[in-house]
VONU-508103 format. One record per residue: residue in three letters; x, y, z of N, C-alpha, C, CB in turn. Coordinates in steps of 0.05 Angstrom, whole numbers. Each point is the difference from the previous one (the first is absolute). Glycine has a CB too. Layout:
<rs>
   r   n_px   n_py   n_pz  ca_px  ca_py  ca_pz   c_px   c_py   c_pz  cb_px  cb_py  cb_pz
 ALA      X      Y      Z      X      Y      Z      X      Y      Z      X      Y      Z
...
</rs>
This chain:
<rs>
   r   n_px   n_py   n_pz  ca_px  ca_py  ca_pz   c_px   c_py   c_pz  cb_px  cb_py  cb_pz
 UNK   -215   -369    179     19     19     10     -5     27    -14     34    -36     10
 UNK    -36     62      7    -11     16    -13     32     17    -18    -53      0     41
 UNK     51     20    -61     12     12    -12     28      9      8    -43      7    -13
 UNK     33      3     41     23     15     17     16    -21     11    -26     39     12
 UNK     16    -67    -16     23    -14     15     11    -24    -26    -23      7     61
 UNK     22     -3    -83      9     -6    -22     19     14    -17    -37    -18      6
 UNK     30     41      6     19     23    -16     33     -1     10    -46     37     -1
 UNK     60    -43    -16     30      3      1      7     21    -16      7    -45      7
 UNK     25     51      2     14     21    -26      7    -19    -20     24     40     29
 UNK    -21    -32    -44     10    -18    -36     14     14    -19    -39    -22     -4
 UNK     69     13      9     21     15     -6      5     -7    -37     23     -1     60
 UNK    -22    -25    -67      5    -10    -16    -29    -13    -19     49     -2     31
 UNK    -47      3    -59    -31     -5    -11     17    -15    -26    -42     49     18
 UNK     22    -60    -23      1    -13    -33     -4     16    -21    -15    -37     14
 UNK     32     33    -34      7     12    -29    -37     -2     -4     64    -21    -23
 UNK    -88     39     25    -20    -15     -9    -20     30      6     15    -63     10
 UNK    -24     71    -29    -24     26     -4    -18      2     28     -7     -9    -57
 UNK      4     23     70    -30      0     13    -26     21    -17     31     -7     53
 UNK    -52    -17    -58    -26      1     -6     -7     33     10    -11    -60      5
 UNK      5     74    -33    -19     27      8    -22      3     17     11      6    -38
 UNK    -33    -25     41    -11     -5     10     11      0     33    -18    -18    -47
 UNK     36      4     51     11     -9     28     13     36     12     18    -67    -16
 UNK    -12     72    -15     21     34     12    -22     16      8     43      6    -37
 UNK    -70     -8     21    -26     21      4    -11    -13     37    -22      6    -71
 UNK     26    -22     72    -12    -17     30     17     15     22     -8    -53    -21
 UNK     28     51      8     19     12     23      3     28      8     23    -34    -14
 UNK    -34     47    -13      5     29      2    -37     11     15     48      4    -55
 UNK    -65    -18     48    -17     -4     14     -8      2     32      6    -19    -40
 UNK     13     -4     49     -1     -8     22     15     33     15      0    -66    -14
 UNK     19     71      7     14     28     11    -16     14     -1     37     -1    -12
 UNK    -53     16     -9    -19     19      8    -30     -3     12     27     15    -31
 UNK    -19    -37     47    -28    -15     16     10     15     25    -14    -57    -23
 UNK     41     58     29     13      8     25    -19     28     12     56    -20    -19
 UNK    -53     16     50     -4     22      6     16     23      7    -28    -26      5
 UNK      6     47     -5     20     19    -10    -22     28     19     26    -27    -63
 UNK      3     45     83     -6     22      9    -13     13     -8     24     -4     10
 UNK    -61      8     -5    -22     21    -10     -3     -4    -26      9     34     29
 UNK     -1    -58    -46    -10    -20    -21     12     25    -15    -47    -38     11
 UNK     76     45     -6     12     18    -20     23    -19    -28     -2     43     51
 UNK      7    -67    -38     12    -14    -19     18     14    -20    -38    -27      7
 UNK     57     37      7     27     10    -10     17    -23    -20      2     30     48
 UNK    -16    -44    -57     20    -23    -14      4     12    -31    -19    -47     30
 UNK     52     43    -49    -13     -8    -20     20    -30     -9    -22     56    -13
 UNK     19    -72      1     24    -28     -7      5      3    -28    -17    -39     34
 UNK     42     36    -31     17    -11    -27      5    -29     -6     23     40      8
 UNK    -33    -46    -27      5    -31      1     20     -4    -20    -45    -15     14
 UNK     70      7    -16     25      0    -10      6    -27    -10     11     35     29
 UNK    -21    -34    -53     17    -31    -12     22      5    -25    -50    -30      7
 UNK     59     44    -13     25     -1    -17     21    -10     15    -13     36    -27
 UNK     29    -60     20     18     -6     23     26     14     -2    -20    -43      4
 UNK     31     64    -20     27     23      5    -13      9     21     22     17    -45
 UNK    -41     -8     45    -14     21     27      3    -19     19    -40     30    -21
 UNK     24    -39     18      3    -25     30     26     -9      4    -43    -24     -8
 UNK     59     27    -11     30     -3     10     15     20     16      0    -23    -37
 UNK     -7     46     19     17     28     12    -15      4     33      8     30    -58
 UNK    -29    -39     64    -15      2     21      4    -17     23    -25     15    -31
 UNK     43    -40     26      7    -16      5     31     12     13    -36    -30    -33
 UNK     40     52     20     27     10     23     -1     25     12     29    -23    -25
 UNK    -52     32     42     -5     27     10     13     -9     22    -43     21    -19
 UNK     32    -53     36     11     -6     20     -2    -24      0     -5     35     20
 UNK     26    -55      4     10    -34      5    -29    -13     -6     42      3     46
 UNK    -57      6    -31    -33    -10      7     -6     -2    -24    -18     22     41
 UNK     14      5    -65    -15     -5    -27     16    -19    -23    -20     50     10
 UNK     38    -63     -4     15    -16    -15    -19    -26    -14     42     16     32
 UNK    -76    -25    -10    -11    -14     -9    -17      6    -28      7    -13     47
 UNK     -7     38    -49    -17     14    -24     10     -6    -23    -12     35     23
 UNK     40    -50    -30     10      2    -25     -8    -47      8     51     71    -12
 UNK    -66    -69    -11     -5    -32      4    -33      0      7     54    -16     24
 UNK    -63     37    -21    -22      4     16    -18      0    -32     20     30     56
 UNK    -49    -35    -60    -12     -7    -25     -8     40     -4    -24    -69      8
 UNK     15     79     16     -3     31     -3      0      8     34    -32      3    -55
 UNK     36     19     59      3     16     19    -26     18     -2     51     -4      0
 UNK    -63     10     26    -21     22      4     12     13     22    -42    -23    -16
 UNK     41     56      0      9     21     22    -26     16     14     46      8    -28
 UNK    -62    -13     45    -18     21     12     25     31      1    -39    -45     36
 UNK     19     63    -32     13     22     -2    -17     27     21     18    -22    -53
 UNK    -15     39     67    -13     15     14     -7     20    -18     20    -12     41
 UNK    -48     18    -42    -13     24    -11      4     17     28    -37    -21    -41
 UNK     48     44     48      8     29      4    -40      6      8     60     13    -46
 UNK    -63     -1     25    -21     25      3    -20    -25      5     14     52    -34
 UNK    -16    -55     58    -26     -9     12    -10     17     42     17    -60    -42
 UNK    -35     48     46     -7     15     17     13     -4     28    -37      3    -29
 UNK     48    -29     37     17    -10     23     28    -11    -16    -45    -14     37
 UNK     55     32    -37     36    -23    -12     16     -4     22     12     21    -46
 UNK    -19     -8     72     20    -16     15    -19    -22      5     32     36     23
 UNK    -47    -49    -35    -10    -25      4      1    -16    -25    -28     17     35
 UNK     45    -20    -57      3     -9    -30     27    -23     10    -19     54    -38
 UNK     32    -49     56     16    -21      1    -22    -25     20     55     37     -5
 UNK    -64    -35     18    -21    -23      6    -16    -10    -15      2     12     31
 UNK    -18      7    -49    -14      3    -32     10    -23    -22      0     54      8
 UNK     28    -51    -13     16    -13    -11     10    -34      8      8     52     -8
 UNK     -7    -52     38     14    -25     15    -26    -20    -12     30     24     55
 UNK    -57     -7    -41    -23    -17     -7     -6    -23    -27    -13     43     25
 UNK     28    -13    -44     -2    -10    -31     10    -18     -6     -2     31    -12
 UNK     30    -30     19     24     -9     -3     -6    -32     13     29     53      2
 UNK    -40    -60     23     -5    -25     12    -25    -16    -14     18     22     45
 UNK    -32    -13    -58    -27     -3    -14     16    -12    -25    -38     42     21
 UNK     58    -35    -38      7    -15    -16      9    -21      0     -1     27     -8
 UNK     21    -29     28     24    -26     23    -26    -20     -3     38     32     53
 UNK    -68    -26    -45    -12    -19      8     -9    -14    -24    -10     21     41
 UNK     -1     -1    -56     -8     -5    -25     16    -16    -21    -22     38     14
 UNK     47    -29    -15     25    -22     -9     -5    -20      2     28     18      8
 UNK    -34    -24     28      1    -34      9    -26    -10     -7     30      3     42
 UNK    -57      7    -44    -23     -2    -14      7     -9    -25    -21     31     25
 UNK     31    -24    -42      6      2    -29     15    -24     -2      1     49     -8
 UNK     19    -68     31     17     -7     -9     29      4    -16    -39    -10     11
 UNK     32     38      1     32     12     -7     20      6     26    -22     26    -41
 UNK     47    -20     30     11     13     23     11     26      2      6    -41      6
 UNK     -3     55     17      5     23      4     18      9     17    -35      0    -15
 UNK     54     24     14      9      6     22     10     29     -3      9    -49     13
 UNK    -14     72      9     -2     13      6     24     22     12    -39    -30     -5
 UNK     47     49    -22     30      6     -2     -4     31     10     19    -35    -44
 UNK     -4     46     68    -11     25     13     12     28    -14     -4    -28     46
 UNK     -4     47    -47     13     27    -10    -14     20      8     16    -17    -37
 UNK    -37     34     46     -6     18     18      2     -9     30    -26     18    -37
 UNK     40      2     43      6     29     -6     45      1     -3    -62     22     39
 UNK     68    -49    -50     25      8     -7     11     10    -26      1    -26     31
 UNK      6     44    -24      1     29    -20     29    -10    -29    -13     46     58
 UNK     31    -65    -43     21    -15    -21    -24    -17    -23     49    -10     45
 UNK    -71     -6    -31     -7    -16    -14    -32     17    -12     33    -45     30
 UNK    -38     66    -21    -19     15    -20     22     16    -26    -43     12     48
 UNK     65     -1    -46     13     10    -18     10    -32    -20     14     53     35
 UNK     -9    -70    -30     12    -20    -15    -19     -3    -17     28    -22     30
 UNK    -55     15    -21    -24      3     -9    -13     18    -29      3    -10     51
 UNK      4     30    -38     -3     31    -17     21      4    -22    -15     24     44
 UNK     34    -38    -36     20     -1    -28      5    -20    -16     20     26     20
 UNK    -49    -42    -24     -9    -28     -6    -24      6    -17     17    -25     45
 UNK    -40     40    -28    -24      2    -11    -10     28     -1     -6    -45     15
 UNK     -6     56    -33     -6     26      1    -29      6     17     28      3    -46
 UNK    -30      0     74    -23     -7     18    -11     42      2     26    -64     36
 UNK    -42     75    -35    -12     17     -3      2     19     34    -30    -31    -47
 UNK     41     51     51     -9     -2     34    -14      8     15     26     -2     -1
 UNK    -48     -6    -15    -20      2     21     -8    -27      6    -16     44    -15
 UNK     42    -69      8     -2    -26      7     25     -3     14    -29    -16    -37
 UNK     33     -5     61     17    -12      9      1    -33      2      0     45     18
 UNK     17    -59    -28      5    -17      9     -7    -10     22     22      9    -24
 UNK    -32    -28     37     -3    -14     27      9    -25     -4    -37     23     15
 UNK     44    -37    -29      7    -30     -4     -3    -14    -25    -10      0     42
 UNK     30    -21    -37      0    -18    -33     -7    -27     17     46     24    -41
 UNK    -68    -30     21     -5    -36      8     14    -19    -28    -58     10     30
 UNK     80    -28    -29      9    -12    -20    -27    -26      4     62     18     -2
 UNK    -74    -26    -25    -31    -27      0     15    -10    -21    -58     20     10
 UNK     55    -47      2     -3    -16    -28     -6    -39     18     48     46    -45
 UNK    -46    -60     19      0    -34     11     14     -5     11    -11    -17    -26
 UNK     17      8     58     19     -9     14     15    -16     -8    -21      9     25
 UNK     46    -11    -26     22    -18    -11     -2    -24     18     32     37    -19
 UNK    -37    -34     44      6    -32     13    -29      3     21     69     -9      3
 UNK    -68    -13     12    -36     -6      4      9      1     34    -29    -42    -50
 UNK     33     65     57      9      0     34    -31      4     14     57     29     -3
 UNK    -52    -36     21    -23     -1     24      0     26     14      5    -51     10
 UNK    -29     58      3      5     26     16     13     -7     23    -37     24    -16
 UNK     49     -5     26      9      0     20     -6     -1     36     14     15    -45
 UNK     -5    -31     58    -17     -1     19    -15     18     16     23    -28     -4
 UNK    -47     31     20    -14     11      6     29     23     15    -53    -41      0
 UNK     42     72      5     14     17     15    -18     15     26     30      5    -46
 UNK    -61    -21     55     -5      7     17     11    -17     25    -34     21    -28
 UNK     39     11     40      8     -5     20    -17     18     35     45    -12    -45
 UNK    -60     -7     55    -14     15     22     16     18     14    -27    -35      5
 UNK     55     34      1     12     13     20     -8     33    -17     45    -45     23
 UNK    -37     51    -36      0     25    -16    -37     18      1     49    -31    -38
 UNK    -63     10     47    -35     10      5     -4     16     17    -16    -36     -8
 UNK      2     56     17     -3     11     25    -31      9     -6     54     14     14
 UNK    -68    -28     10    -28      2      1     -3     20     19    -12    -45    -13
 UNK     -3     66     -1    -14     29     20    -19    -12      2     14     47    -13
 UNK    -25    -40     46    -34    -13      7     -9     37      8      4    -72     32
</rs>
């Protein structure tokens, strides 16, 4: 079964470190993403102090998994590149490249949203001292899945296809 159909969200993880090694794989795998005129607007924060991961844990309902979480990685939009209205697809890319890489790793992941909401970039900003010529695009809470769930059933669905000849 390939990657994409193994991949679940993973709210909840075990009290238990993830391997540097596994964090360098992952951060890896993101800047493998592609990226608009190979401008790669990324930069990531990888966040393991768990106050942080706590206080981060209440920007919004969704980021509540980050506190329990072994560390959090924030991709972030680099600004001064040559297409930025193309850094939020830039980013999605990144951002999915880790999800996979998680499930590669044997970890789990799940994927907590904040660009472009402006409550949860300021909660953010009065959390972490981020530079601005960086934005936030998202928090991924990683760590050992707490319980051993199955993915979820397949979501193709043909009706939703439409073949141009």
């Amino acid at each position: 079964m390939s990657l994409c159909l193994q991949r679940r969200s993973v709210r909840n993880f075990q009290d238990k470190a993830v391997e540097e090694e596994k964090i360098e794989a992952l951060l890896t795998s993101a800047m493998q993403a592609p990226s608009a005129r190979n401008q790669q607007p990324w930069e990531f924060y990888v966040i393991k102090n768990k106050k942080i991961l706590e206080k981060l844990s209440t920007i919004s309902g969704g980021a509540r998994h980050l506190n329990g979480a072994a560390l959090g990685i924030m991709p972030l939009i680099k600004h001064d590149v040559p297409a930025p209205d193309m850094c939020p697809q830039d980013l999605s890319a990144a951002t999915q490249n880790i999800l996979l890489e998680a499930t590669n790793q044997g970890l789990g992941a799940v994927w907590i949203g904040v660009y472009p909401k402006e409550d949860r970039l300021a909660n953010i900003a009065s959390i972490l001292d981020i530079p601005k010529e960086l934005t936030p695009f998202c928090l991924i809470a990683i760590g050992y899945p707490s319980t051993d769930d199955s993915p979820k059933p397949l979501r193709y669905d043909p009706s939703r296809v439409q073949v141009i000849e």
